[in-house]
C-alpha positions as CSV (number, residue, x, y, z in Angstrom):
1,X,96.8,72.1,90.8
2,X,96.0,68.7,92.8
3,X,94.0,66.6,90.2
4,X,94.4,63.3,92.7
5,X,91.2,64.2,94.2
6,X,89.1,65.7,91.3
7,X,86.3,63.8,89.1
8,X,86.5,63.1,86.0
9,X,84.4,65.8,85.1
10,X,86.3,68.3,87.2
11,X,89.6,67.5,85.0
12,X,87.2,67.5,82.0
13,X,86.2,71.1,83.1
14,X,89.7,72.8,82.7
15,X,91.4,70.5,80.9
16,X,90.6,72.7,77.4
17,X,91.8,76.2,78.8
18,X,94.9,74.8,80.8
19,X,97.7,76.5,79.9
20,X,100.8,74.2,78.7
21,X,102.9,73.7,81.7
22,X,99.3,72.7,83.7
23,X,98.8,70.1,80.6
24,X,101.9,68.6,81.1
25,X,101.5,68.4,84.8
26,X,98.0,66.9,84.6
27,X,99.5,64.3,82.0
28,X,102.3,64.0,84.8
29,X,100.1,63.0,87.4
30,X,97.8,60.7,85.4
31,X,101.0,58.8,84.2
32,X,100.3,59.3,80.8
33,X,103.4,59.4,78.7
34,X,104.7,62.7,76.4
35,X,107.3,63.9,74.7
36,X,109.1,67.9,74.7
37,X,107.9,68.8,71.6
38,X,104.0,67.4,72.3
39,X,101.7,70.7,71.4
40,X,98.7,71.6,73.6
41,X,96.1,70.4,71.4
42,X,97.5,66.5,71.8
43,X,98.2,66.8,75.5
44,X,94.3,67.8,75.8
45,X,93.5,64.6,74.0
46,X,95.6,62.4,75.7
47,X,94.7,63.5,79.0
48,X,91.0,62.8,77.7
49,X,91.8,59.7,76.5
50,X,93.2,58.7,80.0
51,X,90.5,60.4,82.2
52,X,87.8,58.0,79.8
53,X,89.9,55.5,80.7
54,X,90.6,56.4,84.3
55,X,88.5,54.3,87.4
56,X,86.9,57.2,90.3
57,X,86.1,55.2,93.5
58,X,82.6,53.9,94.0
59,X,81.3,55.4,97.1
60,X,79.0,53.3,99.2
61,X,75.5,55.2,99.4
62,X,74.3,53.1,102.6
63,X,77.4,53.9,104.2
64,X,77.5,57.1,103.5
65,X,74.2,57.8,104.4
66,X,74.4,56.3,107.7
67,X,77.7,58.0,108.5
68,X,75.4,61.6,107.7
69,X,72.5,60.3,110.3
70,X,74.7,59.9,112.9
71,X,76.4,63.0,112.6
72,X,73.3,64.9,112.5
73,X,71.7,62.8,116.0
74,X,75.1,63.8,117.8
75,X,74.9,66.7,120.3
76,X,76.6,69.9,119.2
77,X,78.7,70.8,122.3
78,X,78.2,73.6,124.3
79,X,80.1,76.8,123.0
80,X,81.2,78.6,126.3
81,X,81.4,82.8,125.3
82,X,83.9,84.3,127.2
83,X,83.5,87.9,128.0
84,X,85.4,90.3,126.0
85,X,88.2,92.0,128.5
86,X,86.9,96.0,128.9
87,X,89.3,98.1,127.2
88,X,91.6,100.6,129.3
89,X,90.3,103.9,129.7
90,X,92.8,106.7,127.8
91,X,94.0,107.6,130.9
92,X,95.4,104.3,132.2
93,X,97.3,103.9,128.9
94,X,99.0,107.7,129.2
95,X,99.9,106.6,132.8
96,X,101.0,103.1,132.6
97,X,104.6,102.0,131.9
98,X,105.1,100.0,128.7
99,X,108.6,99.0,130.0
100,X,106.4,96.8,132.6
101,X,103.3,95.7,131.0
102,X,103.7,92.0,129.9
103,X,100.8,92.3,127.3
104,X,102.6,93.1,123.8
105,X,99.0,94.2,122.7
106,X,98.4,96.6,125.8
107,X,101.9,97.8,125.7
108,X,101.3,99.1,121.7
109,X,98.6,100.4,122.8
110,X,100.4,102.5,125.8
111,X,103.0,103.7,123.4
112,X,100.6,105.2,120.7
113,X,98.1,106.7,122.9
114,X,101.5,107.7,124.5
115,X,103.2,109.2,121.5
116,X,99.9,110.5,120.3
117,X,99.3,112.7,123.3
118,X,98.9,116.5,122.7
119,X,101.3,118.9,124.4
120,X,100.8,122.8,124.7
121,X,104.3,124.4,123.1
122,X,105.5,127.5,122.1
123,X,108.2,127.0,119.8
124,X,110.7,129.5,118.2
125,X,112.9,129.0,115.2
126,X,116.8,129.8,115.7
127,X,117.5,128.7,112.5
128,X,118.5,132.0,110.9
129,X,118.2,130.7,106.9
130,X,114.6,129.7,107.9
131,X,113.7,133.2,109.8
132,X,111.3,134.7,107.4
133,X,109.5,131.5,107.6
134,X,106.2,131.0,109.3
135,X,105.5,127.9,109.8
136,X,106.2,123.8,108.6
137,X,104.1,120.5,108.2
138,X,106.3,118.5,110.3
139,X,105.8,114.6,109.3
140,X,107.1,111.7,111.3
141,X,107.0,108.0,111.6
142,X,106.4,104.9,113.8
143,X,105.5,101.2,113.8
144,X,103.1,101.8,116.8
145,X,101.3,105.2,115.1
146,X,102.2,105.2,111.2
147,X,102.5,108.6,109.8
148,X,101.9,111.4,112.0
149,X,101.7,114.9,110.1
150,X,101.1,118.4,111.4
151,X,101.5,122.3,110.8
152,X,104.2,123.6,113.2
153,X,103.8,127.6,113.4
154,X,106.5,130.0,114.4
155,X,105.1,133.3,114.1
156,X,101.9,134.9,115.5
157,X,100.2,131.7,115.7
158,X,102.8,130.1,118.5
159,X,101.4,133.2,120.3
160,X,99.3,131.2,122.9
161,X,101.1,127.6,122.5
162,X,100.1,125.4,119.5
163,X,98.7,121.6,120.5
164,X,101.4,118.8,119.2
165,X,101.5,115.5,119.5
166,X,104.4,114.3,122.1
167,X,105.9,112.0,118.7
168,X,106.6,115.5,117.1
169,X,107.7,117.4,119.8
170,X,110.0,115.0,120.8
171,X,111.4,115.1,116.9
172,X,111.5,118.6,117.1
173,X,113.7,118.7,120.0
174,X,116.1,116.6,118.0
175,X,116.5,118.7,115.0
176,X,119.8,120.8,114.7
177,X,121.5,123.1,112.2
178,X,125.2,124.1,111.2
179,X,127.4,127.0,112.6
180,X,130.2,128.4,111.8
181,X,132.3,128.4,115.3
182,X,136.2,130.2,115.2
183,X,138.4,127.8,116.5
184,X,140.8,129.7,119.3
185,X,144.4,128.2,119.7
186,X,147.2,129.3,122.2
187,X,150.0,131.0,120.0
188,X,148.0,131.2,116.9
189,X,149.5,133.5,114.9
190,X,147.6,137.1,114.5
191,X,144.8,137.4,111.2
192,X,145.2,133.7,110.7
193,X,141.3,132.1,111.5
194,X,140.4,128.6,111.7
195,X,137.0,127.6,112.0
196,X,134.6,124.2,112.7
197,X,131.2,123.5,112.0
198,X,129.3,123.2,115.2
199,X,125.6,121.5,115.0
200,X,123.1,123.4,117.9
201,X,119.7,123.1,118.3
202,X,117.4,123.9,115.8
203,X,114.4,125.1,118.0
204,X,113.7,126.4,121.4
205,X,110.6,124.9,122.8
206,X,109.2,125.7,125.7
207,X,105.8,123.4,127.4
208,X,102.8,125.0,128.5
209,X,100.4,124.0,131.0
210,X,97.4,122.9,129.6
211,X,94.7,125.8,129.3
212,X,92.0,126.1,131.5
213,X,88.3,126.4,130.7
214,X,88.2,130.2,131.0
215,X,91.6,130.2,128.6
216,X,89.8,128.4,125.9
217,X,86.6,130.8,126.4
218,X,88.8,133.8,125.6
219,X,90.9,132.5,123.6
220,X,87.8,131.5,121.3
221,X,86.1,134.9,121.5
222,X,89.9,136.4,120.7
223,X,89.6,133.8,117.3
224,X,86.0,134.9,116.8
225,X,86.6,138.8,117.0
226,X,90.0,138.3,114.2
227,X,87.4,135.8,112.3
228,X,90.4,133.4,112.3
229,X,87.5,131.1,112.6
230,X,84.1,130.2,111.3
231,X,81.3,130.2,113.4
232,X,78.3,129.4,110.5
């Protein structure tokens, strides 16, 4: 709280529900003297007493006044608008190299639209504890997109290819799980079996070309005929 430039009636004004610590800082500033044990209710009236006591500066009406006209007769200068830059079209960001592009803003952008970008995957499970599983929400993380989250399938549904964005694919493909791998050594001796754990990878996934118009046209009466989708 800077009281150097408050009225008198401004201090007035919160003087009464200051808290202690404010008192005594306000008492502080207006050099009035206190001791440790001084409760709230006599800091309150000594500040009072030195705030009636306490000279504000006179202002000079004329001068003020005449400062105010001139102001007011001075030209406001001209405010030149510069034309918002057009924003890249999707398909220059998917293209262009963020490596290269010396715009930190343009470059964020190019990485999320990039990491965003929906791939066509079939993908297949060689995890053998999850092979009775269908599916997974698969959830991941970035500075550039903030939490991506979507349903992976592995059964029927991967029939076709499932959409993904490129930031979960790629997380995917980084995935493994734990074998059990017999170690063979020359002159090992006979019923005597050592073995490691070996990570491999967790999925096999496999990109699809996109689907052409005629795909998605069957591919929707296919969805229609099963009633895997609602068409009211």
């Amino acid at each position: 709280m800077d009281i150097s430039n408050m009225t008198n009636e401004q201090i007035l004004a919160v003087v009464d529900t200051a808290d202690k610590e404010s008192l005594r800082y306000m008492c502080n500033e207006l050099e009035v003297t206190f001791s440790g044990n001084t409760g709230e209710d006599k800091l309150r009236e000594k500040i009072k007493e030195a705030v009636a006591e306490r000279d504000e500066p006179e202002v000079d009406a004329a001068a003020l006044a005449s400062v105010i006209a001139e102001r007011e007769d001075e030209e406001e200068p001209e405010v030149v608008q510069s034309k918002p830059k057009p924003k890249e079209s999707l398909a220059e960001l998917l293209e262009g190299d963020p490596a290269k592009e010396p715009d930190v803003r343009k470059r964020r952008r190019m990485v999320k639209a990039q990491a965003l970008r929906l791939i066509r995957v079939q993908i297949q499970n060689l995890d053998p504890a999850d092979a009775q599983v269908p599916g997974a929400f698969v959830t991941c993380y970035s500075k550039y997109t903030g939490k991506v989250a979507h349903y992976v399938p592995f059964g029927e549904e991967n029939e076709h290819g499932w959409h993904l964005p490129k930031i979960i694919v790629d997380d995917l493909k980084t995935r493994t799980y734990n074998i059990r791998k017999e170690i063979k050594k020359a002159g090992q001796a006979a019923g005597v079996k050592q073995y490691k754990n070996v990570a491999v990878k967790k999925f096999a996934i496999t990109e699809l070309e996109p689907l052409t118009k005629q795909q998605i046209a069957d591919l929707a009466r296919e969805q229609t005929a099963k009633g895997s989708v609602q068409t009211s």
